[in-house]
C-alpha positions in Angstrom: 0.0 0.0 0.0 1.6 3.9 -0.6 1.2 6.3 1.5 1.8 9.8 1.7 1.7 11.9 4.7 -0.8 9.5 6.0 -2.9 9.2 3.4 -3.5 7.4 0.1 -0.5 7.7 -2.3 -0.1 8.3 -6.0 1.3 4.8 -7.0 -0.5 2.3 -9.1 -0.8 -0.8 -7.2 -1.9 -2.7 -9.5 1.1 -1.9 -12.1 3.7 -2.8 -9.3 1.5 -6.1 -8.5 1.6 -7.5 -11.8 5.5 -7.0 -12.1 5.4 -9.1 -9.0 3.3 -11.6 -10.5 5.8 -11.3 -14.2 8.7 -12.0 -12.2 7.6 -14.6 -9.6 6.6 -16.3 -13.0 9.9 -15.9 -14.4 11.5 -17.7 -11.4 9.2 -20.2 -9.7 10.4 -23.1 -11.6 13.5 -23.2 -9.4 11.7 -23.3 -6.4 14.0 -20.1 -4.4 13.3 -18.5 -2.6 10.6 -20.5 -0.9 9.1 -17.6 0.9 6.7 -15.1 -1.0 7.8 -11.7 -2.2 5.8 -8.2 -0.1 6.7 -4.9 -0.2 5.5 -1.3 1.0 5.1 1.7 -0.6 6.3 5.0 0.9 5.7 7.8 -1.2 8.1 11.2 -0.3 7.7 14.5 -1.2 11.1 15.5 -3.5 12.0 17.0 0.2 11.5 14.5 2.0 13.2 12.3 -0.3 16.3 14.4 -0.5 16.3 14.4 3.2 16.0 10.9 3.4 18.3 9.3 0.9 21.3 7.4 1.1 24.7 8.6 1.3 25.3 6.5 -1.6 22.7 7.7 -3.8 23.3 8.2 -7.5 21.9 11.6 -8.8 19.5 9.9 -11.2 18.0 7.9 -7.8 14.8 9.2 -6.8 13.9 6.5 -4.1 15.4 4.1 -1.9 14.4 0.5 -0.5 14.6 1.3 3.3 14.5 -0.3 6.7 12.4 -3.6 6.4 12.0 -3.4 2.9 9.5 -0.4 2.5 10.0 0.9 -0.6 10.4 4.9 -0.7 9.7 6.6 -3.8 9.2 10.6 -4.8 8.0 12.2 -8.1 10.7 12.8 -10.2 11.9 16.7 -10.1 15.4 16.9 -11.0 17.2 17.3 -14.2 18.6 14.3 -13.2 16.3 12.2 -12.3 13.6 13.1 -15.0 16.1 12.3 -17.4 15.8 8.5 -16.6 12.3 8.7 -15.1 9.1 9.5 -16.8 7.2 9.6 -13.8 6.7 8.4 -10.2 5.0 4.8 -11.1 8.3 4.1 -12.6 10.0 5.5 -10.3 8.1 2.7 -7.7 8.8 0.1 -10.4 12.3 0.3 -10.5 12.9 0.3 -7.0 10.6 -2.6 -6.8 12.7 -4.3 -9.0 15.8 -3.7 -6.8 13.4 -4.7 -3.9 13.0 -8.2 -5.8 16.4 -9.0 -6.8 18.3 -8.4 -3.7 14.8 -10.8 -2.0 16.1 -13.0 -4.9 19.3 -13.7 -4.1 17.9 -13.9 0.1 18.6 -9.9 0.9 23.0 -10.6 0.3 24.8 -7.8 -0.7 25.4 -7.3 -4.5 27.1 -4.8 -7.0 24.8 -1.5 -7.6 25.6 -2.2 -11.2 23.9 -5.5 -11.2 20.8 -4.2 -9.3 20.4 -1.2 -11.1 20.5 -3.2 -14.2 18.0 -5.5 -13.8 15.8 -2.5 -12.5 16.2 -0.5 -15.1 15.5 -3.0 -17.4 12.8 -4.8 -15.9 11.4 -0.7 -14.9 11.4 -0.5 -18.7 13.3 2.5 -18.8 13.8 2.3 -22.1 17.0 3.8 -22.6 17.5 4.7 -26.2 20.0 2.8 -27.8 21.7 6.1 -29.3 22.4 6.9 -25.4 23.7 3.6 -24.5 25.7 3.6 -27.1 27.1 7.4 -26.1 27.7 5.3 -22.8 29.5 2.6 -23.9 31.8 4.7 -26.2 32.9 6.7 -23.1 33.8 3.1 -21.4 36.0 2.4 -24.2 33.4 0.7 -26.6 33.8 -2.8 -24.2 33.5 -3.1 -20.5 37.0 -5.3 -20.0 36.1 -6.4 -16.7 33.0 -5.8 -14.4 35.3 -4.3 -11.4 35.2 -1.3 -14.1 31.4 -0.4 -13.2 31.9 -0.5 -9.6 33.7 2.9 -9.7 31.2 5.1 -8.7 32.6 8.5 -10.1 32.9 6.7 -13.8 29.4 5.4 -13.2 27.9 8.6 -12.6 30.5 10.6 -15.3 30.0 8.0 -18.2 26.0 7.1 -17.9 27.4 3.5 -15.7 23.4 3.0 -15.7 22.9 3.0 -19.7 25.5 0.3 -19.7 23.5 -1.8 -16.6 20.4 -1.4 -18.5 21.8 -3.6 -21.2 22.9 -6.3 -19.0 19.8 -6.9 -17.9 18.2 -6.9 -21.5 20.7 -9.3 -22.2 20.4 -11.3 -19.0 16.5 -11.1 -19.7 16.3 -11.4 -23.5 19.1 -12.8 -25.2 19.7 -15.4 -22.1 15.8 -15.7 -21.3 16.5 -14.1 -17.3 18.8 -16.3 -17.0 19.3 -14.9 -13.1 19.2 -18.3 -11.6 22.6 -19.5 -13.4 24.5 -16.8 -11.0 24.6 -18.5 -8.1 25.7 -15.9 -4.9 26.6 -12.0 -5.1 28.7 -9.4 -3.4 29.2 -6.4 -2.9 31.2 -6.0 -6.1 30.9 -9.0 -8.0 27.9 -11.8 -9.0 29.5 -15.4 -9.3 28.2 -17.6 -12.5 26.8 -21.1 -11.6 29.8 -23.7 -12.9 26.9 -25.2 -14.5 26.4 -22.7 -17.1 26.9 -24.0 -20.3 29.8 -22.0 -21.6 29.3 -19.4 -19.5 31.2 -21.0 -16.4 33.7 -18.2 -15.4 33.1 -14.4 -15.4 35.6 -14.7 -18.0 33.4 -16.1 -19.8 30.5 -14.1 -19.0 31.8 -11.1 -19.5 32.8 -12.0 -23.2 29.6 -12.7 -23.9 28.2 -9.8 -22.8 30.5 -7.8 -24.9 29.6 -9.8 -27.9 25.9 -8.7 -27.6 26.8 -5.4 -26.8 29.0 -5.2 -29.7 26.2 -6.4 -32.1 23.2 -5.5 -30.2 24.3 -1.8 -30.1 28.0 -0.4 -32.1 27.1 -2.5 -35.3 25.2 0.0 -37.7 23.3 -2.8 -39.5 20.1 -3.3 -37.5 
């Protein structure tokens, strides 16, 4: 449920409980977790949310999942914020999506990278491909190593969340949310399952990631 100062928020419930119901679909046939998936909604003023917000906080963030898993969102307002947001049900589903994947891999610590990439895509942000690709020219045109997109002041200089976007389309498209073939996460690193058919190593993982994103977005021929 949102609230807002007490009352009734401006979330759509309903939105946020399908996603739920999309991506308990996408992962039930592997039985984890075992416990269901609730969240709460908090909805801030832009105020309150600025007052509220992590230290760690990118400027693009415009909610946080807090204490106990209440999820705090606020309209968008800044330039940086309506840049990647469109409006404050995104804003909810994104962090819902955070919400779910760090319940997914049982609340451990993981990479804001990571997170933020499955978010944005599964938040369907829907970052052109013109601006990813501005993103991923700035990294070099390939991202040799994931260590790379845990520095925070590149992440925020070179559009780090462009580049996370398209690991989760390619996590969730080309490799059909493939999210249960990593097996534990860190703070700065996700570990593949050795059971992954040619994708056993990070190694490995990472070259394939840089083949799609190669193809999927510096090739010219569509």
């Amino acid at each position: 449920v949102a609230y807002q100062n007490g009352k009734s928020g401006t979330v759509d419930q309903p939105l946020l409980e399908n996603k739920v119901k999309t991506l308990n679909f996408h992962r039930r046939w592997m039985g984890t977790p075992s416990t269901p998936f609730s969240f709460t909604v908090q909805v801030l003023t832009a105020a309150e949310y600025q007052n509220q917000k992590p230290a760690d906080a990118f400027p693009f963030d415009a909610g946080f999942v807090g204490a106990g898993g209440v999820i705090n969102v606020s309209e968008p307002s800044t330039a940086e914020q309506m840049v990647v947001f469109k409006d404050i049900n995104q804003v909810a589903l994104f962090y819902l999506c955070k919400a779910y994947i760090s319940y997914y891999y049982n609340y451990n610590p993981m990479p804001s990278w990571f997170s933020n990439g499955f978010a944005a895509y599964e938040a369907h942000l829907d970052i052109p491909d013109a601006t990813i690709k501005d993103a991923l020219n700035s990294y070099g045109g390939s991202i040799p190593s994931f260590d790379v997109l845990n520095d925070r002041d590149n992440y925020i200089a070179k559009n780090g969340l462009a580049v996370s976007y398209m690991f989760g389309e390619f996590m969730s498209v080309y490799h059909c949310w493939q999210y249960y073939d990593i097996v534990s996460t860190t703070a700065t690193t996700i570990e593949p399952g050795a059971w992954w058919y040619e994708t056993e190593t990070m190694e490995k993982l990472i070259s394939k990631w840089n083949r799609y994103l190669s193809r999927r977005i510096l090739e010219s021929d569509e």
